[in-house]
C-alpha positions as CSV (number, residue, x, y, z in Angstrom):
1,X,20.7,3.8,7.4
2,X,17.9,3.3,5.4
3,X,15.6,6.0,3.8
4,X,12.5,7.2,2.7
5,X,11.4,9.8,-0.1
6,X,8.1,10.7,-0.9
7,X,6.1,13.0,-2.8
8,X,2.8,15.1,-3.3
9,X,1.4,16.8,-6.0
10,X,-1.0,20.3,-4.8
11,X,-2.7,21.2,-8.2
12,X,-4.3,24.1,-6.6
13,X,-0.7,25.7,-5.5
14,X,1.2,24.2,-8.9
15,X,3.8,22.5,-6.5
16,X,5.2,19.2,-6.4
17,X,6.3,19.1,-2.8
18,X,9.0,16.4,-2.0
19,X,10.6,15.3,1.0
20,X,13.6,13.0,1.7
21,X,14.8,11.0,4.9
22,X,18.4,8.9,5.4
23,X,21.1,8.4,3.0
24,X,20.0,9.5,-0.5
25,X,21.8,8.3,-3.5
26,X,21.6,8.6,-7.7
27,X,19.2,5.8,-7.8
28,X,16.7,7.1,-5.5
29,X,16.8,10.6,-7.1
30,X,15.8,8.7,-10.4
31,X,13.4,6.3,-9.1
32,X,11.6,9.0,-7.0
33,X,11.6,11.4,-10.7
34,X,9.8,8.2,-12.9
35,X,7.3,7.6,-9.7
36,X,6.5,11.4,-10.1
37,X,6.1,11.2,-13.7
38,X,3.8,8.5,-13.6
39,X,1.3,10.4,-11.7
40,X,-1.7,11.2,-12.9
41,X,-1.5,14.8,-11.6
42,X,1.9,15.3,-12.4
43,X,2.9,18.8,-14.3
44,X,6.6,19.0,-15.4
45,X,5.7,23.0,-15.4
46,X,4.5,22.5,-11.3
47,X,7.5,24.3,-9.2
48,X,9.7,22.0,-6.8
49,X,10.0,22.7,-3.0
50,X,12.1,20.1,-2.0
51,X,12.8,19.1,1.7
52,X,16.7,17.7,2.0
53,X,17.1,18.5,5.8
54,X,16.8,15.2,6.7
55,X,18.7,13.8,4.5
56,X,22.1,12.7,3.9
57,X,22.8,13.0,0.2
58,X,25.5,11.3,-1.4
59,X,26.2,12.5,-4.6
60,X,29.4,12.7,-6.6
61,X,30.2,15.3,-9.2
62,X,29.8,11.6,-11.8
63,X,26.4,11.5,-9.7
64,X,25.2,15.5,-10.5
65,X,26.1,14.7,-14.5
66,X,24.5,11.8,-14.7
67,X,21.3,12.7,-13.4
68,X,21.6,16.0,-15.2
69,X,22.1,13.4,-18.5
70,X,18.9,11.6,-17.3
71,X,16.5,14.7,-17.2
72,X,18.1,15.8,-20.9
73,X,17.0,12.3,-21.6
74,X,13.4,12.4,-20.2
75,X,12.1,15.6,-21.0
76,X,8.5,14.8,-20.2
77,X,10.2,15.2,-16.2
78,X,11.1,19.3,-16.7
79,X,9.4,21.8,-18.0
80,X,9.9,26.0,-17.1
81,X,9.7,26.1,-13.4
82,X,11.2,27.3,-10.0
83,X,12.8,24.9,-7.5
84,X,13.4,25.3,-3.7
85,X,16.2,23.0,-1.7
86,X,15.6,23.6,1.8
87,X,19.0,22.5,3.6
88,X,20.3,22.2,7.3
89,X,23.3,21.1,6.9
90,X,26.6,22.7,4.2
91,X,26.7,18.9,2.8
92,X,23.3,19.3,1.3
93,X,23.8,23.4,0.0
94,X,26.6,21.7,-1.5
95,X,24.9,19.0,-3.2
96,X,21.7,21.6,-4.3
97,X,24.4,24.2,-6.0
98,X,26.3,21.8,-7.6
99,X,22.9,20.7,-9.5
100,X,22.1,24.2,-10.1
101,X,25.7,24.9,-11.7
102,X,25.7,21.2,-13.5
103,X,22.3,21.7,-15.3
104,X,22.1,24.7,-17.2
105,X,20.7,23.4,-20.3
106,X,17.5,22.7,-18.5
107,X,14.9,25.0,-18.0
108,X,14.7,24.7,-13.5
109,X,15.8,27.6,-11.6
110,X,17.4,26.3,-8.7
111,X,17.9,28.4,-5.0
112,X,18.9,26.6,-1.5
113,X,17.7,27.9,1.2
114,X,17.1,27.2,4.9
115,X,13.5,28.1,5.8
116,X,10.7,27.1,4.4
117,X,9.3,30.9,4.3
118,X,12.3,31.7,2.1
119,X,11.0,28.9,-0.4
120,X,7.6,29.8,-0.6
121,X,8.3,33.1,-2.4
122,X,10.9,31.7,-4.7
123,X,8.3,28.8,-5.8
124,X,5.4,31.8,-6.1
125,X,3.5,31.0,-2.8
126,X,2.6,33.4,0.2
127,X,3.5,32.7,3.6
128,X,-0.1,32.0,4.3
129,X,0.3,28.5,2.5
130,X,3.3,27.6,5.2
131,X,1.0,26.3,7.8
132,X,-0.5,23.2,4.7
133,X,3.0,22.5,3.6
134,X,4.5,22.4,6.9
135,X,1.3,19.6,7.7
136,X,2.3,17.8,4.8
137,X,6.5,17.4,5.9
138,X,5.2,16.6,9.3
139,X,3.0,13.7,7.5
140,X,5.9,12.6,5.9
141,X,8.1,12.7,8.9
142,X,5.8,10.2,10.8
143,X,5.6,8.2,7.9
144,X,9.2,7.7,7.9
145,X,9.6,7.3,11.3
146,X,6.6,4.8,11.4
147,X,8.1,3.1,9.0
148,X,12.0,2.4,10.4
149,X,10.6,2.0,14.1
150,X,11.7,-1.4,15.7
């Protein structure tokens, strides 16, 4: 299965809005974090809503640590901020609270949930802005579909 993870920065909301498609792994969490931190626009103080329900993450409790190790490394990536998993599935609440209970030493609050109007408020944004973000994951979702389609 292949995958597909990409990103947009909304300085007007302070959100880094991410979405991720297929089988996910420690590599492409890390690749996906330097892309982001190459952006021009990019805020490590920006809050996180973060779109897993199409994704099959495959992370190890080694994984979780290591990537916890990378941030400590690269501080430049976090700064104070809130961050949303949205989940489907118990695989990826599992893999979102085991980075919430692995990373304590950084400064990302961490919730799953599995609406997107239960995000909003955790990342500081009112329900009116569910209509843009929604636009955006759909963008995404055609993008990735485009893009494994035979």
């Amino acid at each position: 299965m292949k995958n597909y993870i990409d990103f947009i920065i909304l300085k007007d909301k302070k959100l880094i809005l991410e979405y991720y498609y297929g089988i996910i792994q420690i590599e492409d969490f890390i690749r996906i974090h330097k892309r982001k931190s190459n952006d021009k626009d990019f805020n490590p103080n920006y809050n996180l809503l973060i779109d897993f329900r199409d994704a099959d993450i495959r992370l190890s409790k080694k994984d979780v640590l290591e990537l916890v190790q990378f941030h400590k490394n690269n501080p430049k990536l976090f700064g104070t901020r809130y961050a949303a998993h949205i989940t489907k599935t118990p695989k990826q609440v599992v893999a979102g609270t085991k980075f919430d209970t692995l990373n304590k030493e950084l400064p990302v609050k961490i919730k799953v949930f599995s609406t997107v109007e239960a995000a909003l408020s955790w990342v500081r944004l009112s329900l009116k802005d569910k209509d843009i973000l929604e636009s955006f994951i759909e963008e995404f979702k055609k993008q990735s579909n485009n893009l494994f389609e035979e």
